[in-house]
N, C-alpha and C positions, 0 to 999 in steps of 0.2 A: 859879057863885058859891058860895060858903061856903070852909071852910077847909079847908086840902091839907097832910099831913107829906112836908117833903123829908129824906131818908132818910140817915144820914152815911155817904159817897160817892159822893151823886147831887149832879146840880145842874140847875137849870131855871132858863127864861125865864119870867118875869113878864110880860102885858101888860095895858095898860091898855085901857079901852074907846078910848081916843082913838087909840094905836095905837103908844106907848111901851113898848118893854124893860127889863125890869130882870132882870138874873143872880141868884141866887138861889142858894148855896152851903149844903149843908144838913150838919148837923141842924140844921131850920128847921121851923116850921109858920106857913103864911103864910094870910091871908085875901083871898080875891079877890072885888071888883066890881065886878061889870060886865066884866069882864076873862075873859080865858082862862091858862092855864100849859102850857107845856111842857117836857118833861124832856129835857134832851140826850142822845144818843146817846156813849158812853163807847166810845173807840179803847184797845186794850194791844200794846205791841209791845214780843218779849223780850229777850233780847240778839242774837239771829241776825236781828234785824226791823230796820226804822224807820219812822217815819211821815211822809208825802209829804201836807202841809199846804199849802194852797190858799187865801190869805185874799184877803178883799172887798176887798183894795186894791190887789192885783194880785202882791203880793208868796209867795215860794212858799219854803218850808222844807221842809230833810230832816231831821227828829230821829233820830236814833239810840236803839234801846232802852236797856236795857228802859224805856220810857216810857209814861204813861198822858195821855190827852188827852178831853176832852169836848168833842164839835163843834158850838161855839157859832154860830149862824148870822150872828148880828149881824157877827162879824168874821169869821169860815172861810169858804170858799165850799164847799171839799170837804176831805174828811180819807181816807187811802188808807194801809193797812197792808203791807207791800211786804218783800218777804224780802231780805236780806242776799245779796249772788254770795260765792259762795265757791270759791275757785282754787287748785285742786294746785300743785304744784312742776312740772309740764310744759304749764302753761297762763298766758295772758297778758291783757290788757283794755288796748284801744286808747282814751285818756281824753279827750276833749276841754271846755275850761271858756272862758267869755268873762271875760275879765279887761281891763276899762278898754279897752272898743272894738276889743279885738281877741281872735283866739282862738289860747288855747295848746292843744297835745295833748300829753300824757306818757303812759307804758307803765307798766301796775302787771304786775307779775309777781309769780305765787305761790310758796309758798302762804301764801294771807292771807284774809281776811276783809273784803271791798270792799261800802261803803258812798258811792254817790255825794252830793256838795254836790248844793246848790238849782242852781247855775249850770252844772254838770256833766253830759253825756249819753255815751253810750258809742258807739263805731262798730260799727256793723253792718256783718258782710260779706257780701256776696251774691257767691256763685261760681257757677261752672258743678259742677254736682252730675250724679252718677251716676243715671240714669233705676231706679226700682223692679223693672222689669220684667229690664232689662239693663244691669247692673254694667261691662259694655266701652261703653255709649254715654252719652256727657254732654246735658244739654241747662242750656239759661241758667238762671241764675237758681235753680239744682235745689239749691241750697246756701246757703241763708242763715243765719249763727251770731253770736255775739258775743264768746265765748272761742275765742281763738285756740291753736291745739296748738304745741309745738315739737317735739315728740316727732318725728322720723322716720317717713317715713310712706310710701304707695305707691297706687297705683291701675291698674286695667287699664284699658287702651284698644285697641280695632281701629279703623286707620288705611284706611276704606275707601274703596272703586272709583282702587286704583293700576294706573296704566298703566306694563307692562315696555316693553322698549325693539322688541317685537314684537311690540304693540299686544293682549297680555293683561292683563284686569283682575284683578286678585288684591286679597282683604284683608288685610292682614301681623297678627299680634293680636302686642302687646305689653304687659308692664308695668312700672313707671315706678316707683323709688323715689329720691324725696328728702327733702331736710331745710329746715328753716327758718335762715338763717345771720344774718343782719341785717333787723329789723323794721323800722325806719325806710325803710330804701331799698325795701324790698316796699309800704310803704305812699304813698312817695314816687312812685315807676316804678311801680308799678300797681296798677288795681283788682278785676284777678281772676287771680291769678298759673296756674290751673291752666288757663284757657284759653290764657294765652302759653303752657304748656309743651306743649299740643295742638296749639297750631297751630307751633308748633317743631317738631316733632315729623313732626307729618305734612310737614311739607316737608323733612328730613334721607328721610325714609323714600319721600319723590316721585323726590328728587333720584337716592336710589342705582337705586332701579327704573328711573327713564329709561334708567339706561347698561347694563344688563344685558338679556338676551333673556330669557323665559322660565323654558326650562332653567340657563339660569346662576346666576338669582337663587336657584332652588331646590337647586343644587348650594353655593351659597354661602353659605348660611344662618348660616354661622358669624359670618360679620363681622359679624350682627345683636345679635348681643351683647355687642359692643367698643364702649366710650365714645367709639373714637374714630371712630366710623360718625357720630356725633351731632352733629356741629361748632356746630348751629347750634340747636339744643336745649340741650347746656351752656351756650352763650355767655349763650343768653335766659336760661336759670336763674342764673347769675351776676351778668347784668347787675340783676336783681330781686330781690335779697337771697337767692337758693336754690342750693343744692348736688344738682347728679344723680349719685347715687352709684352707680346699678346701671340699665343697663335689661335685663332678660328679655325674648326673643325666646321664644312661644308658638304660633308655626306661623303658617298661613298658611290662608286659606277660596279657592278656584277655584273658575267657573261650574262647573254642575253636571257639563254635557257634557265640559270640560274636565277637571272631577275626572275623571269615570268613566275619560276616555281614560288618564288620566296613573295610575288608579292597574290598567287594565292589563297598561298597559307596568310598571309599579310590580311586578305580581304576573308577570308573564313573567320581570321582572332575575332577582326573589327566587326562581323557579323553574330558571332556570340556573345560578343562583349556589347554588345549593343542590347541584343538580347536578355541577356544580364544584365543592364542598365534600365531597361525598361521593367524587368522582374521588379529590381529593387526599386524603383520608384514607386510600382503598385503597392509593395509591402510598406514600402514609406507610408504611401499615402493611407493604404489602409489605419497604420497604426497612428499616423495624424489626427485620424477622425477618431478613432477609441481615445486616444489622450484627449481630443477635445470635448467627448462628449464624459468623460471622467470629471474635465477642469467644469464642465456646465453641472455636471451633478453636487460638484463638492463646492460648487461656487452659489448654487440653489439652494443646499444646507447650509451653506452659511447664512443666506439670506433669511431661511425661516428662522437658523437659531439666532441670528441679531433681533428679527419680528417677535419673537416667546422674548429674548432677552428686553426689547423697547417695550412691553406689555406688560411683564412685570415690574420694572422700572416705576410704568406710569401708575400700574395697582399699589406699589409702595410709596410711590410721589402722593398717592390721595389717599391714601389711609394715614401717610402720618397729616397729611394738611389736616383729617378728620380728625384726628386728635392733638393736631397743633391747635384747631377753631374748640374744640370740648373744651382742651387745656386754657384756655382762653374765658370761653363762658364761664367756666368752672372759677375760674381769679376773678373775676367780672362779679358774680355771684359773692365770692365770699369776699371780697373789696366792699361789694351792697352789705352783705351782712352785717362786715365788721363797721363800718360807718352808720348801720340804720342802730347796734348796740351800743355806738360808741354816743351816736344823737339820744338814743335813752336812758345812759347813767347819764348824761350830761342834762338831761330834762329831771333825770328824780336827783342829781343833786343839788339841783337850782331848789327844787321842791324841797330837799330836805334843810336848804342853806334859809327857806324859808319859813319851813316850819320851826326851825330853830329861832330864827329874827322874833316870831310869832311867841315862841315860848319863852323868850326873853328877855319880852316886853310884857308876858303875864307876869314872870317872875317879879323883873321890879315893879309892879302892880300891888305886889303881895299877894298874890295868888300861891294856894299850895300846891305846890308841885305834882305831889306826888297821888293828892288825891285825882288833882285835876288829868294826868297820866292815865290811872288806874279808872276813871270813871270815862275814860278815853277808849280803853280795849272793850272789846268786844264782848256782851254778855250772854250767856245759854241761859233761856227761858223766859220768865216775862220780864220787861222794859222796869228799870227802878229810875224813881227819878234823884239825879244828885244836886247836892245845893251845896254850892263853893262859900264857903267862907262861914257857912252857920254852922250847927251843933248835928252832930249826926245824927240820924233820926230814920225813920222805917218808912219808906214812901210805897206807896203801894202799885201795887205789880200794873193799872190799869192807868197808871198818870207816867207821863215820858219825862226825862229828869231835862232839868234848865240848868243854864249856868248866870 
């Protein structure tokens, strides 16, 4: 009893000795008797928060921050401060709400900042998850989340105790990458998509072992990483909203005794083959050197027959220079010849243009022509002498003729 300061921002219940509440919002200063007070607990939630209220009447609220709340007993039953989901751009929240006796489900996709209603709960997924110890083995249940990924994604798995078609057990190890393509239909067809794609999986990979021996499947390793080895692993992924984009073939595990045999014989192949790699490299190489001393012999006749062909060349380059320089003299010469004949008619016609001037200038002289002509040529025996212009007459053979 006595009097109590409620404080401004608090607030308290009042009660009376008989067993009455009264709320009490302060700045206050109350007096109590007979009675007790109590101060209520103050909730704050920021913007990333909300407050998940619980009142005495069965009724249930999500407030969204930033909000402040005092949890009044008389009417709250519980008050619960509760963080905000917040979702990238590659993640998803499966919704579900009761609306008027029935329920709807809708897909929030990020990124956003998700705040469920009072009538609102989210799906939880429970998968088969990868064991801690060993990332190739699943067990149930080993995976339970609420934000779903779309991202593309993958996982290993060994597909053990397969029987070949010659009653060896082998474990094949594989890894799986797919994608998310359609939510609905994955949520629709099923509840744990990565065990359908296990057990898809191991019976595409039962089915090819059955038809093979042993040694075949291990010769044939290759078609284990062709999509279309998987017939019945795509179809399950399809049929369930998922796309198998890739599977990786990772080897294979044999009993122990069967390894050791197999990798024997493994080391005897790689030991002949080796052998045989080293054979052929000698005969390579042998036949390297015969080809090279082929290219040196045919490449040394060529060189002589280019050397005979530049020698003849040059014997024909100087025989004709020899008779391009004769062919030359030779024009040289008769260029001389014809110039030294053409300078001597040109000298005996100048002679003749002058014995002509000469003969007539006798003419008009009155000189006889023709005696004067005739006593001009040449005589056989003795010397006569001729006398121009007198009477012709017997000169005797010991006197030279005058004119």
């Amino acid at each position: 009893m006595g009097y109590h300061t409620i404080k401004e921002g608090e607030q308290a219940l009042v009660f009376s000795s008989g067993g009455s509440g009264t709320l009490v919002v302060g700045p206050r200063r109350v007096y109590v008797l007979r009675g007790e007070i109590e101060f209520l607990p103050r909730y704050v939630a920021d913007q990333n928060q909300y407050l998940e209220v619980k009142y005495r009447d069965g009724r249930k609220e999500n407030e969204p921050g930033p909000k402040e709340l005092f949890h009044n007993r008389l009417e709250i039953e519980s008050v619960r401060v509760r963080d905000s989901i917040k979702l990238d751009a590659n993640h998803l929240l499966v919704v579900y709400k009761q609306e008027e006796g029935h329920i709807e489900r809708r897909v929030v996709e990020g990124p956003t900042v998700f705040i469920p209603s009072a009538h609102e709960w989210l799906h939880e997924f429970t998968w088969h998850g990868s064991h801690p110890n060993d990332p190739s083995r699943f067990t149930p249940k080993g995976n339970i989340f609420q934000q779903l990924c779309r991202v593309p994604s993958q996982f290993y798995y060994n597909v053990r105790d397969v029987r070949t078609k010659n009653d060896t057990l082998i474990t094949v190890k594989l890894m799986l990458f797919y994608e998310l393509v359609d939510v609905n239909t994955m949520l629709n067809l099923t509840h744990d998509p990565i065990a359908d794609m296990i057990n898809a999986v191991s019976s595409d990979i039962v089915s090819l072992a059955s038809q093979r021996t042993y040694e075949v499947f291990l010769q044939d390793t290759a078609y284990l990483g062709a999509l279309e080895s998987y017939p019945q692993l795509t179809s399950r992924a399809e049929r369930i909203g998922y796309r198998i984009s890739k599977v990786v073939y990772r080897g294979y595990q044999a009993p122990q005794r069967l390894q050791a045999t197999h990798d024997e014989a493994i080391q005897s192949r790689v030991h002949l083959k080796l052998m045989s790699e080293s054979e052929e490299q000698t005969q390579a190489l042998e036949e390297f050197k015969l080809r090279r001393e082929k290219e040196r012999i045919k490449l040394k006749h060529e060189m002589e027959q280019k050397l005979q062909d530049h020698t003849q060349e040059m014997q024909k380059l100087t025989q004709d220079w020899v008779l391009e320089e004769e062919r030359l003299v030779y024009q040289s010469a008769l260029k001389l010849e014809a110039e030294e004949l053409e300078a001597k008619l040109e000298v005996e016609k100048k002679e003749h243009q002058l014995k002509a001037a000469h003969l007539e200038s006798l003419r008009e002289l009155g000189v006889d022509m023709t005696r004067y002509l005739v006593a001009r040529q040449p005589q056989f025996g003795p010397e006569k002498e001729v006398i121009v212009g007198a009477p012709t007459s017997t000169i005797p053979s010991n006197h030279s003729s005058t004119i």
